[in-house]
C-alpha positions, -999 to +999 in steps of 0.1 A: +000+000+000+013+037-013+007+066+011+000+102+003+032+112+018+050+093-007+029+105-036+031+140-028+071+139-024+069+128-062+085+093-051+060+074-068+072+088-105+068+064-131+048+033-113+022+019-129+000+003-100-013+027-070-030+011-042-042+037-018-063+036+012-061+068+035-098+076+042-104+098+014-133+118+005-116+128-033-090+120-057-054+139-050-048+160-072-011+146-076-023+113-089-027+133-121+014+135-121+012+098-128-002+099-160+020+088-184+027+055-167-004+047-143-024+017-157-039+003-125-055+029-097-068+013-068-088+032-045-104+009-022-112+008+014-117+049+013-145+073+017-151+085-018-186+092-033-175+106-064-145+108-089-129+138-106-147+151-139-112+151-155-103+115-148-095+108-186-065+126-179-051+092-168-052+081-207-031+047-197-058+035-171-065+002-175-079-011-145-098+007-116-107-003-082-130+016-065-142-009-035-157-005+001-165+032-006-197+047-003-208+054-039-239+055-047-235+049-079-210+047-105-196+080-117-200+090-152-162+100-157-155+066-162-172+063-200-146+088-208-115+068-200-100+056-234-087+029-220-104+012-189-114-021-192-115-034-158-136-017-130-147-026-093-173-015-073-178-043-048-194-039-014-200+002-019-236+014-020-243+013-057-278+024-070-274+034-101-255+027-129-251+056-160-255+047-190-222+073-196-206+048-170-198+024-191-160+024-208-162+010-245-130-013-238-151-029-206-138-060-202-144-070-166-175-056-147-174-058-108-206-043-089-208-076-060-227-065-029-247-031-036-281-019-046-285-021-080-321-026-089-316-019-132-286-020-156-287-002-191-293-013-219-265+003-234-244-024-212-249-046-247-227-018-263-195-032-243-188-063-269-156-070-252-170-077-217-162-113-207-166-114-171-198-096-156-199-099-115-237-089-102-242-110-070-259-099-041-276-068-059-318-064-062-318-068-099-353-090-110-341-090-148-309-088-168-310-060-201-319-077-231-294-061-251-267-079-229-272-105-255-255-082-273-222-091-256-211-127-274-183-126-260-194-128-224-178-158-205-183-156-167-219-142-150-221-140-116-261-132-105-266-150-077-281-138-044-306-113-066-345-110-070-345-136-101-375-153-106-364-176-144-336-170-164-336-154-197-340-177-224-313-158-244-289-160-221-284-198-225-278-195-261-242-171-253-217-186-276-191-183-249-208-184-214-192-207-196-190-199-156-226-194-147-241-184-110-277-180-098-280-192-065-296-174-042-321-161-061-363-171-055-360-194-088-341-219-070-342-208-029-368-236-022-339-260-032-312-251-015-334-247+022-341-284+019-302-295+005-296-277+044-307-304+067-297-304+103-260-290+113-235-303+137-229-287+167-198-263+174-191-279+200-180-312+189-161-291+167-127-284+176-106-260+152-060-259+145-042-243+125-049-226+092-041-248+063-051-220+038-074-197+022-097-181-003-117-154-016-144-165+001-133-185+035-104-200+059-095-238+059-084-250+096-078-284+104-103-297+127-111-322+151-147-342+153-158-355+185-163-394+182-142-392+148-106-402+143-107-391+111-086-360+104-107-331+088-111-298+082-139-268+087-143-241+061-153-209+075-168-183+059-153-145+059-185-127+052-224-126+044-215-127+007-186-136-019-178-133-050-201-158-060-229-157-039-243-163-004-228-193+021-258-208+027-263-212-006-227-231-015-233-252+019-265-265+003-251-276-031-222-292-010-246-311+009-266-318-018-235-331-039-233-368-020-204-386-022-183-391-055-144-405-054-136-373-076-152-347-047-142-336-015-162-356+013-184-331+034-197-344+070-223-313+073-230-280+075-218-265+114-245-247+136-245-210+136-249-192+170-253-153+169-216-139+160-202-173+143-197-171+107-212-200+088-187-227+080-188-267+067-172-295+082-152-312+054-129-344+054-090-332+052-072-336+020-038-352+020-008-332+014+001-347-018-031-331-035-019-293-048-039-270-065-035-274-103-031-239-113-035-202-103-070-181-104-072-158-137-051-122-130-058-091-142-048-097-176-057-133-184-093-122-174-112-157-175-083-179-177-064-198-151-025-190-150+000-219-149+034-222-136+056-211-168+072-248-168+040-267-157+039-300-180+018-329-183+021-361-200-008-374-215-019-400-194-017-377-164-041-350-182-063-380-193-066-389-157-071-356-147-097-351-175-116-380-163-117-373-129-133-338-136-157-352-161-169-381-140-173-356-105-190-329-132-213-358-143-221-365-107-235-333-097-256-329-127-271-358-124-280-343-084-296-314-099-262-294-096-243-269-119-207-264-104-207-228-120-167-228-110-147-257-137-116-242-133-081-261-126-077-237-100-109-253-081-088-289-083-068-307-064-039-332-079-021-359-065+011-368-084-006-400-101-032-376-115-061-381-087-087-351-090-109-337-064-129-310-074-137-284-050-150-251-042-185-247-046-193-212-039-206-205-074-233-236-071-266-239-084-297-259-085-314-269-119-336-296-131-313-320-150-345-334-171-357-297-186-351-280-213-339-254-194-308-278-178-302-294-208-285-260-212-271-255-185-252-290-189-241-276-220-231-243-208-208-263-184-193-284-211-177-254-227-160-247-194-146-283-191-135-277-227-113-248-218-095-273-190-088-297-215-075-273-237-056-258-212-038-296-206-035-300-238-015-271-243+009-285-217+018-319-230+046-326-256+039-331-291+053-365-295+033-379-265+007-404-275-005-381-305-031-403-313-046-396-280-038-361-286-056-357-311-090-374-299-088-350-273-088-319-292-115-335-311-135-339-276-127-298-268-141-290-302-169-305-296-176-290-258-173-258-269-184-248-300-203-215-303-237-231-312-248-244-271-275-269-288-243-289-306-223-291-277-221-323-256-237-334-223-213-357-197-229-387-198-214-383-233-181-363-225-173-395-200-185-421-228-157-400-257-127-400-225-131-438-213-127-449-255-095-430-257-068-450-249 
């Protein structure tokens, strides 16, 4: 974190990130000094309600974060930037959103946690937006013209006023990460996935083994168990991708798969406890199989520059995600998350898919999740490319090359064509 001391002796000439949190009510006016170089600006965690008319003057702004301030709603100033693409407004008090808000180069669209009740139509002018992040607004319907935007790939609109989703929305040629829990289209669900919760008390909590966006993993004890495991509490009344309650129920919901993380129950809430889940703990040798999307890479996980895999290790890997995906379908579950960085590896290519904060409930036997299935499929398709791209040419080409037949066929742009997992599974267990 930058402080205005430094900014103001001119010791922050020529940086291209500022992070600054010093309870401000406006922009400094020596931010302006930083011009030619600034691309990212990040303002959160202040008390700012409104943004200079001039802020264009930062012509190399790429990315803006305006968090945990109290705006109420997004300033106008920001259509103006020439080259903004990225902007956050999570957990601020957001009504409104201007029309003259919205950069042309939007890319990445974060309003999590306000008040929004409508979004403009003109939001279908942005046709570079990939990544739109709504949940935990008021909003009862989405702008029709945000069909518009084909190249959207990652909704977030869970925890909102939803009673169906749009037809249209399904048919996105490149929607992939989709979340709608939370909403009254799907709350009668997830209240009976709930069931009863274990008592605190015969919970005992250790050490942090690690963390998220959304919650802490300690190790745990479990009266009457001698089975190690581990309780996931939650940092807040809402994430990224929704409420707790509502990724506790698909979690419960999920049953038991050799491919998914076992969970014991959700743990009882007492006034001031945060909601948390009582998990079994994962052996060491499981590591994460890649890093979350960064600024740049937008929807896309990022991989360790030397990360390789042979092929049978990304076939195992393949069909361990496929089968657990298959699973929760067929429970009425879209996973809303297929990334690698929501699996877990073991050296002999072992999978266990995890993190299920952007879960949702659907009818596997509609229409409606016949979609959905396939919307998921396009996701998977993008981990198998992403494997792909990481084994050696020479290794098993034939296999190789049934495989990129396989992610052609998961994610094509018409959703209709693409394939479901009973048949995804069927095209992985003939490739040998």
């Amino acid at each position: 974190m930058h402080t205005l001391d430094q900014l103001r002796r001119g010791d922050l000439a020529g940086i291209t990130r500022l992070d600054l949190s010093a309870n401000l009510t406006e922009l400094p006016e020596e931010v302006f000094a930083l011009a030619d170089s600034l691309e990212v600006l990040n303002l959160s965690g202040n008390q700012l309600t409104r943004l200079p008319a001039d802020l264009s003057r930062l012509h190399k702004l790429r990315i803006l974060f305006c968090s945990n301030n109290p705006f109420t709603e997004v300033p106008d100033v920001l259509g103006d930037c020439p080259q903004l693409e990225m902007v956050g407004f999570k957990s601020c008090r957001i009504e409104q959103v201007p029309a003259a808000s919205l950069p042309q180069r939007l890319r990445w669209l974060i309003l999590t946690d306000n008040r929004v009740q409508h979004l403009p139509d003109e939001l279908g002018n942005c046709s570079r937006l990939q990544k739109l992040m709504l949940a935990g607004n008021q909003l009862t319907a989405l702008p029709h013209r945000l069909a518009d935007c084909q190249n959207l790939e990652l909704l977030r609109m869970a925890a909102n006023r939803f009673e169906a989703l749009p037809e249209w929305l399904l048919e996105l040629p490149r929607l992939s990460w989709l979340a709608f829990a939370g909403n009254p289209c799907v709350d009668s669900r997830e209240t009976a996935a709930l069931g009863t919760a274990i008592a605190r008390a015969e919970i005992t909590l250790g050490e942090v083994l690690g963390q998220g966006a959304s919650g802490i993993i300690h190790a745990a004890g479990w009266r009457g168990s001698d089975q190690p495991m581990a309780a996931k509490l939650f940092k807040g009344q809402m994430t990224s991708d929704g409420l707790p309650h509502s990724e506790m129920a698909a979690c419960l919901q999920a049953g038991e798969h050799g491919n998914l993380i076992r969970v014991a129950g959700s743990l009882e809430t007492q006034p001031g406890d945060p909601p948390g889940l009582l998990l079994e703990r994962i052996d060491a040798s499981y590591q994460t199989l890649a890093g979350p999307p960064s600024l740049s890479s937008c929807t896309r996980d990022c991989y360790a520059e030397d990360q390789r895999f042979t092929v049978a290790n990304a076939l195992r890997i393949a069909h361990g995600a496929a089968a657990a995906i298959g699973h929760l379908h067929g429970r009425g579950i879209l996973h809303g998350d297929i990334y690698a960085h929501n699996l877990l590896v073991d050296p002999h290519g072992h999978c266990l898919l995890g993190d299920f904060g952007a879960a949702s409930f659907f009818d596997p036997h509609s229409q409606l999740g016949q979609r959905l299935q396939r919307i998921e499929a396009r996701a998977f398709g993008n981990l198998l490319e992403e494997l792909l791209q990481r084994c050696a040419p020479d290794d098993r080409p034939q296999a190789q090359g049934m495989l990129r037949q396989l992610q052609a066929q998961c994610t094509g742009d018409v959703v209709a064509q693409r394939l479901v997992f009973s048949e995804i599974n069927d095209a992985l267990a003939a490739i040998r």
